[in-house]
DRENGU-889072 format. One record per residue (C-alpha): residue in one letter; x, y, z. Coordinates in nm, 2 decimals. Each point is the difference from the previous one (the first is absolute). Layout:
BEGIN
r: A, px: X, py: Y, pz: Z .
...
! end
This chain:
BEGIN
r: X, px: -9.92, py: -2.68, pz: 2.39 .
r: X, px: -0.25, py: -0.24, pz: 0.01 .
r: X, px: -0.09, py: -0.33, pz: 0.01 .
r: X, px: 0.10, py: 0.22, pz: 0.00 .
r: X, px: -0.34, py: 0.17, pz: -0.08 .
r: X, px: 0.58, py: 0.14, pz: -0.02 .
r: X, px: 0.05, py: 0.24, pz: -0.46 .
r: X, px: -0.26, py: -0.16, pz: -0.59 .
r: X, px: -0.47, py: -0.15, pz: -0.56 .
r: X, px: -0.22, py: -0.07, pz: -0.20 .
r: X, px: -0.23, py: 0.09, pz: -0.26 .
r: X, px: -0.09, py: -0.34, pz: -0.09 .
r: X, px: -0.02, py: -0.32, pz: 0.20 .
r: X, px: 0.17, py: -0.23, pz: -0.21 .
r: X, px: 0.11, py: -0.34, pz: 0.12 .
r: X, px: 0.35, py: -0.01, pz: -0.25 .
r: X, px: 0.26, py: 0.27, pz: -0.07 .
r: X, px: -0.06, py: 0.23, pz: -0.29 .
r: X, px: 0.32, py: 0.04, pz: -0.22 .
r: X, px: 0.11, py: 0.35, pz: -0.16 .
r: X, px: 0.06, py: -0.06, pz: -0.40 .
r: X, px: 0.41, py: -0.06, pz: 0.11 .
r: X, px: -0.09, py: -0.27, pz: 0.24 .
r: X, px: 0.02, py: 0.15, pz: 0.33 .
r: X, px: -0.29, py: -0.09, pz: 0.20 .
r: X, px: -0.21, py: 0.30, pz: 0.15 .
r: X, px: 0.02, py: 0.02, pz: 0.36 .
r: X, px: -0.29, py: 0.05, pz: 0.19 .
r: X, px: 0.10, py: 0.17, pz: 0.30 .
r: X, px: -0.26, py: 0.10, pz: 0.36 .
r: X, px: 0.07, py: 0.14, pz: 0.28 .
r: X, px: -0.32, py: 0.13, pz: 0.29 .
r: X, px: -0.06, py: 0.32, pz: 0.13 .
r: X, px: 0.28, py: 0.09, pz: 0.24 .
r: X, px: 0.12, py: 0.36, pz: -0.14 .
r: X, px: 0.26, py: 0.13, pz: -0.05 .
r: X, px: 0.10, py: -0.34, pz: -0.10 .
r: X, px: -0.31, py: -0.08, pz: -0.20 .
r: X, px: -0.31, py: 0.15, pz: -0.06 .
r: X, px: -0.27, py: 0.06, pz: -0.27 .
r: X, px: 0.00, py: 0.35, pz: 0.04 .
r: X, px: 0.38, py: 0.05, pz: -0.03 .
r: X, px: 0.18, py: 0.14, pz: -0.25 .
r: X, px: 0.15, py: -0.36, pz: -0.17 .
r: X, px: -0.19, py: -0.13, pz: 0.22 .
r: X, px: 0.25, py: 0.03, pz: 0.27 .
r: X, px: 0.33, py: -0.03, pz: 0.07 .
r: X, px: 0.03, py: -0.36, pz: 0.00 .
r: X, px: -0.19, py: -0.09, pz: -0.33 .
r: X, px: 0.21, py: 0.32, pz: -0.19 .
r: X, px: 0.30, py: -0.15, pz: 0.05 .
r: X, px: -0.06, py: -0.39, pz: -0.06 .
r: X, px: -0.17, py: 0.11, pz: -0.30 .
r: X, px: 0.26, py: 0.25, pz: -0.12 .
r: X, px: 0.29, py: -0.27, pz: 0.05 .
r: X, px: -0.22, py: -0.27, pz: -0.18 .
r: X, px: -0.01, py: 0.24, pz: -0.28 .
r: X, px: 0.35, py: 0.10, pz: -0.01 .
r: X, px: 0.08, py: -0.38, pz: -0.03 .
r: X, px: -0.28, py: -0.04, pz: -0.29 .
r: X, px: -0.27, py: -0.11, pz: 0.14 .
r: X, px: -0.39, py: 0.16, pz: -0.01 .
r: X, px: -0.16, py: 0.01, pz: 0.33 .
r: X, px: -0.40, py: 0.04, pz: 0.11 .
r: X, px: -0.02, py: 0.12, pz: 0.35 .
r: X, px: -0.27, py: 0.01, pz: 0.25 .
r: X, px: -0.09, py: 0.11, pz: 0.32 .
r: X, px: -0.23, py: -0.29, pz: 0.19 .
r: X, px: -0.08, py: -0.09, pz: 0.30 .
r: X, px: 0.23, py: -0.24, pz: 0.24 .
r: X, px: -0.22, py: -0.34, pz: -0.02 .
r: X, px: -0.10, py: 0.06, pz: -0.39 .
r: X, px: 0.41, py: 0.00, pz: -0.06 .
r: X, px: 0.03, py: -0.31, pz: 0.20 .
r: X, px: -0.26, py: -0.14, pz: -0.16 .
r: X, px: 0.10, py: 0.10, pz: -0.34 .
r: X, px: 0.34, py: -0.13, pz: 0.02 .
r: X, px: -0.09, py: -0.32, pz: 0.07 .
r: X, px: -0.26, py: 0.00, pz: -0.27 .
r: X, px: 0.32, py: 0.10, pz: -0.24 .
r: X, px: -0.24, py: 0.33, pz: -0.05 .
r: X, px: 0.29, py: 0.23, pz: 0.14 .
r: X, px: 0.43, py: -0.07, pz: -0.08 .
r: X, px: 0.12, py: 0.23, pz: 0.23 .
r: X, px: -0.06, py: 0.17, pz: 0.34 .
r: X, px: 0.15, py: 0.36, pz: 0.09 .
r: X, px: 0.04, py: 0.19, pz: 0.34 .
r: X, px: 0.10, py: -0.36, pz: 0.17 .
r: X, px: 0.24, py: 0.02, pz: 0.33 .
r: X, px: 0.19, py: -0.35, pz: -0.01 .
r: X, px: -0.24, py: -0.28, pz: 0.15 .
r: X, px: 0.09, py: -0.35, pz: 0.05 .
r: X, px: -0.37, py: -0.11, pz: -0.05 .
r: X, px: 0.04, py: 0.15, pz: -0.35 .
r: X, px: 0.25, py: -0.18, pz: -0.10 .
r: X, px: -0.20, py: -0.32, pz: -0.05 .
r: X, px: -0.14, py: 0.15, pz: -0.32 .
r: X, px: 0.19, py: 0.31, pz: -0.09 .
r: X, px: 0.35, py: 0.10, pz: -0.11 .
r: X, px: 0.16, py: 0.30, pz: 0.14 .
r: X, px: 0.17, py: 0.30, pz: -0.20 .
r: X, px: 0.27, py: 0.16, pz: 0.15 .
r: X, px: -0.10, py: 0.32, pz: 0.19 .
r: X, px: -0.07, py: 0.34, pz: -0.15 .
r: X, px: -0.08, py: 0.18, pz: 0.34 .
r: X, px: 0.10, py: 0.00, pz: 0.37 .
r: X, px: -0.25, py: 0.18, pz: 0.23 .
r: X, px: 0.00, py: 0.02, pz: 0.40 .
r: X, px: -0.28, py: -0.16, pz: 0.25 .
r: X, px: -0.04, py: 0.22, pz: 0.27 .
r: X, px: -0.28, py: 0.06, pz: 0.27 .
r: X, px: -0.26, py: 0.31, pz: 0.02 .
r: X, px: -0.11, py: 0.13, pz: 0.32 .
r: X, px: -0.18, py: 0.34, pz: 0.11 .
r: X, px: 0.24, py: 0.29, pz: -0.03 .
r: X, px: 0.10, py: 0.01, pz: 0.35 .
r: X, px: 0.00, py: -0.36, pz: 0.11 .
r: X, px: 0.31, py: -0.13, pz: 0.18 .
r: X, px: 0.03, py: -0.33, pz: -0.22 .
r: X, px: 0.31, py: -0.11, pz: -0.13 .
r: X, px: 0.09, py: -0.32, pz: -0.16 .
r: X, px: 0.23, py: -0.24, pz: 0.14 .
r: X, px: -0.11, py: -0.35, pz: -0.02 .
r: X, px: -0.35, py: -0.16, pz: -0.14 .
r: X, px: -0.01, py: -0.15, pz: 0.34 .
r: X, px: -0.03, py: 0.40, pz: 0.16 .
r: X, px: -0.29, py: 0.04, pz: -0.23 .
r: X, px: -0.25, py: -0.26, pz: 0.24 .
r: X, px: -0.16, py: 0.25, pz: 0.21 .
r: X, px: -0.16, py: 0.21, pz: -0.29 .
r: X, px: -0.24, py: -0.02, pz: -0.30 .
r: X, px: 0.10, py: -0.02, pz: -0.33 .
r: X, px: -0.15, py: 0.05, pz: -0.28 .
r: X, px: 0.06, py: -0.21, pz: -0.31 .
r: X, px: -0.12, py: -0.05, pz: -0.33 .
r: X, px: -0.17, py: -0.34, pz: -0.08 .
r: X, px: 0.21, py: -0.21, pz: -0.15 .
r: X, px: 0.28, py: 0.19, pz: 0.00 .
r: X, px: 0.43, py: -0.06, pz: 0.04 .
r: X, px: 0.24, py: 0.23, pz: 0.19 .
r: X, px: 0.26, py: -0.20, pz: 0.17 .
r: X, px: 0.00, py: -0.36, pz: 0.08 .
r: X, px: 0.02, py: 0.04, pz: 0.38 .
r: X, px: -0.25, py: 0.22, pz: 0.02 .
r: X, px: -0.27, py: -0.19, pz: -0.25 .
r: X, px: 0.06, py: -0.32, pz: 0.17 .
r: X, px: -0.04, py: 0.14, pz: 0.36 .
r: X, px: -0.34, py: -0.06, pz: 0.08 .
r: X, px: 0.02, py: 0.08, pz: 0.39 .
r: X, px: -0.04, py: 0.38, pz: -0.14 .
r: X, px: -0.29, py: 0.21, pz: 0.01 .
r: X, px: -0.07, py: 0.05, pz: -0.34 .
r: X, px: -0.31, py: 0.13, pz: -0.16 .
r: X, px: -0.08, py: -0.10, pz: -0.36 .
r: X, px: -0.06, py: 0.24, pz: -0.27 .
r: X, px: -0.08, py: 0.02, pz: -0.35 .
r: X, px: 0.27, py: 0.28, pz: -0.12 .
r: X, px: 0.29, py: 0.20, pz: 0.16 .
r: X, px: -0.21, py: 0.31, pz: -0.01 .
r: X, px: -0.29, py: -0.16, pz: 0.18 .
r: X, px: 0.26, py: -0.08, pz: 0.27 .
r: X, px: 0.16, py: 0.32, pz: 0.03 .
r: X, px: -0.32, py: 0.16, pz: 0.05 .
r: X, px: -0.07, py: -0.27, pz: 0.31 .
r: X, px: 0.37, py: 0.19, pz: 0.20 .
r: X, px: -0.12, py: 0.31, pz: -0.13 .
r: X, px: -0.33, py: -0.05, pz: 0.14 .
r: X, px: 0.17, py: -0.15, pz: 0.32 .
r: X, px: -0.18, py: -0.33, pz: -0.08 .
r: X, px: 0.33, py: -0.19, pz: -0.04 .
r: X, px: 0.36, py: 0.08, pz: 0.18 .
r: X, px: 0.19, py: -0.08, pz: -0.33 .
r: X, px: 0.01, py: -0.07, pz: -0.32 .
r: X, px: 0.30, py: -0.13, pz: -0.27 .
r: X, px: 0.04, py: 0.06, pz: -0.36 .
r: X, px: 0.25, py: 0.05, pz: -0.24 .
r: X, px: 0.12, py: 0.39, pz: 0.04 .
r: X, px: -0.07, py: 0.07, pz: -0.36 .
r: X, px: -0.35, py: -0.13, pz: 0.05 .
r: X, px: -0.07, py: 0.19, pz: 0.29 .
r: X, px: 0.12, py: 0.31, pz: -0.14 .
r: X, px: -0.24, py: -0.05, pz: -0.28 .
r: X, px: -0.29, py: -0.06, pz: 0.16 .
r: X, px: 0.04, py: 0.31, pz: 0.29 .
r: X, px: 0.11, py: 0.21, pz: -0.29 .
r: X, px: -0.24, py: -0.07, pz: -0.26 .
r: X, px: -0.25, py: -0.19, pz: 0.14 .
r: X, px: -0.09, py: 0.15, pz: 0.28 .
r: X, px: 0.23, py: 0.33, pz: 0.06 .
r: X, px: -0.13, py: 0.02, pz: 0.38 .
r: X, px: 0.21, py: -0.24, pz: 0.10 .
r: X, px: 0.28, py: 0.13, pz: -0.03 .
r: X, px: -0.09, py: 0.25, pz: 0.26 .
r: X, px: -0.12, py: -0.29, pz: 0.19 .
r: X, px: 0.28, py: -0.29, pz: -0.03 .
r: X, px: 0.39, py: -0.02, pz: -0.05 .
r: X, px: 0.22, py: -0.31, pz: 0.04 .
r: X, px: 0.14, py: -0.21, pz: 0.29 .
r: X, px: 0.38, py: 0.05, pz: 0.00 .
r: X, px: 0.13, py: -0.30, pz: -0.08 .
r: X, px: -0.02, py: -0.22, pz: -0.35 .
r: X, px: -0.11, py: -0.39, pz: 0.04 .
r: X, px: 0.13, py: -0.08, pz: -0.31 .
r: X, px: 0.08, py: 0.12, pz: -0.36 .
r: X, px: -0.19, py: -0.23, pz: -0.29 .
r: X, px: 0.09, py: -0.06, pz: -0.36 .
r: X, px: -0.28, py: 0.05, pz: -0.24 .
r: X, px: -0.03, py: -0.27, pz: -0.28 .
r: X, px: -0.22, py: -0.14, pz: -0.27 .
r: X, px: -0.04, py: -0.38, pz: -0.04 .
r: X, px: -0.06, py: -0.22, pz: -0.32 .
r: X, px: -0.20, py: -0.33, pz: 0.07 .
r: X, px: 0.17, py: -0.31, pz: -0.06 .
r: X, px: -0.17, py: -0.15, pz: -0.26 .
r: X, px: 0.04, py: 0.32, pz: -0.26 .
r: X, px: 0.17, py: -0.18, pz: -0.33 .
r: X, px: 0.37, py: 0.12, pz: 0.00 .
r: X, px: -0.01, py: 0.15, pz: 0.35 .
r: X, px: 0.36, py: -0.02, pz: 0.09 .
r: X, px: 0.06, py: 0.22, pz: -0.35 .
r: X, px: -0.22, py: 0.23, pz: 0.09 .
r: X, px: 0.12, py: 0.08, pz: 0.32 .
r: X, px: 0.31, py: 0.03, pz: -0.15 .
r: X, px: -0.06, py: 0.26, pz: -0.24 .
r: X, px: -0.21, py: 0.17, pz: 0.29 .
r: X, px: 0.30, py: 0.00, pz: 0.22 .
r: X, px: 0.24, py: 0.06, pz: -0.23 .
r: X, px: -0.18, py: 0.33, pz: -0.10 .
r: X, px: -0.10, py: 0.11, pz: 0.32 .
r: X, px: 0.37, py: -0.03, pz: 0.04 .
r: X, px: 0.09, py: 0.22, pz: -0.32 .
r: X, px: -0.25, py: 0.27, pz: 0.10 .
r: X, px: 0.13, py: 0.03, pz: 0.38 .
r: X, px: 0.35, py: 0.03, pz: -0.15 .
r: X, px: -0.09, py: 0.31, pz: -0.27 .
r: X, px: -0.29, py: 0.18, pz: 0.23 .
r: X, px: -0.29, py: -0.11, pz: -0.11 .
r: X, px: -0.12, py: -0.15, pz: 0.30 .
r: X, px: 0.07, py: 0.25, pz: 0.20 .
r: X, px: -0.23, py: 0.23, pz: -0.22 .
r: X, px: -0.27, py: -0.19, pz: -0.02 .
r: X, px: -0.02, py: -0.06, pz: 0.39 .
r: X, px: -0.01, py: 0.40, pz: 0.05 .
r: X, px: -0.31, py: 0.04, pz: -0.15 .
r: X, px: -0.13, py: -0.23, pz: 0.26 .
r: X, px: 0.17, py: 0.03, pz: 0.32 .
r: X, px: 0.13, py: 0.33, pz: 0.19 .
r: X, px: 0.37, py: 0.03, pz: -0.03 .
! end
């Protein structure tokens, strides 16, 4: 969902593609912190990097995955350190230098208030006379990232900003639902005594991973990672692997 910040390696910095002994390059994926998407501490790693890697296997590829910070990814790509990025929502500004996968995942954006409060969610417009606090870097939905006549306070995580409405330092706050569930559920239980969800979605994303350009044989790749991803939606697979991440 970032800049996401949405949604996806390495062992080794290495500036060209290591090839498995039948020629298929190994495909360094990253993704940052951003559970239950991604995250160091996750079983797979998280949702996001279980399932790209899974699907790059099933199509016969061998994948190193890592869990790094936003700006080192960035960085990395260009660099040609990285070949693919995980836990993405779709983002023009990406597109300069990455190649999107077809989506594995839909989640819902919704707001957070104070159990209690008497928000709702009609328009990004009604949102003006509140505080809102978002993560640094962050995407949700277009009209509301590119509306800067809102009151929004910057954050580093969705946690930290949950803990500002819970704290009553911030009217609102936005996440994916699955995110939020996490992090009241697991990261801080309190919360969920504390906070519930504006009725109302904004919008629902697609969660993605995204091959740079440049990678020899991209289009190929992608191919075999869609068709795959494809194959193992059709006979369950998917579906499996996503329970073990995300509450039914």
């Amino acid at each position: 969902m970032r800049l996401l910040y949405l949604s996806l390696a390495v062992w080794a910095c290495l500036v060209t593609a290591i090839h498995a002994d039948d020629g298929k390059p190994t495909i360094r994926v990253v993704a940052d912190e951003w559970p239950p998407f991604s995250g160091a501490e996750l079983p797979e790693q998280g949702m996001s990097l279980h399932v790209i890697s899974a699907v790059f296997e099933h199509a016969g590829y061998t994948v190193v995955s890592d869990v790094l910070p936003w700006a080192r990814i960035m960085d990395g790509v260009r660099r040609n350190e990285y070949d693919v990025v995980g836990s993405l929502f779709f983002d023009p500004g990406l597109t300069e230098f990455l190649e999107y996968s077809q989506p594995f995942y839909a989640t819902d954006v919704q707001l957070v208030q104070r159990i209690g409060g008497s928000h709702s969610f009609t328009s990004v417009a009604d949102l003006a006379p509140h505080s809102i606090a978002v993560g640094d870097g962050f995407l949700y939905e277009d009209e509301f990232d590119k509306a800067d006549y809102l009151n929004k306070v910057t954050v580093t995580t969705t946690l930290q900003a949950l803990q500002m409405v819970a704290f009553g330092r911030a009217d609102l706050t936005l996440d994916s639902v699955d995110v939020v569930n996490y992090a009241m559920r697991t990261l801080d239980p309190s919360l969920d005594d504390q906070l519930e969800f504006v009725p109302g979605v904004m919008t629902s994303q697609e969660v993605h991973m995204a091959m740079r350009k440049d990678f020899p044989n991209r289009d190929q790749i992608l191919s075999d990672f869609n068709a795959s991803l494809q194959a193992m939606q059709s006979d369950g697979t998917l579906s499996d692997i996503l329970a073990v991440h995300v509450d039914p």
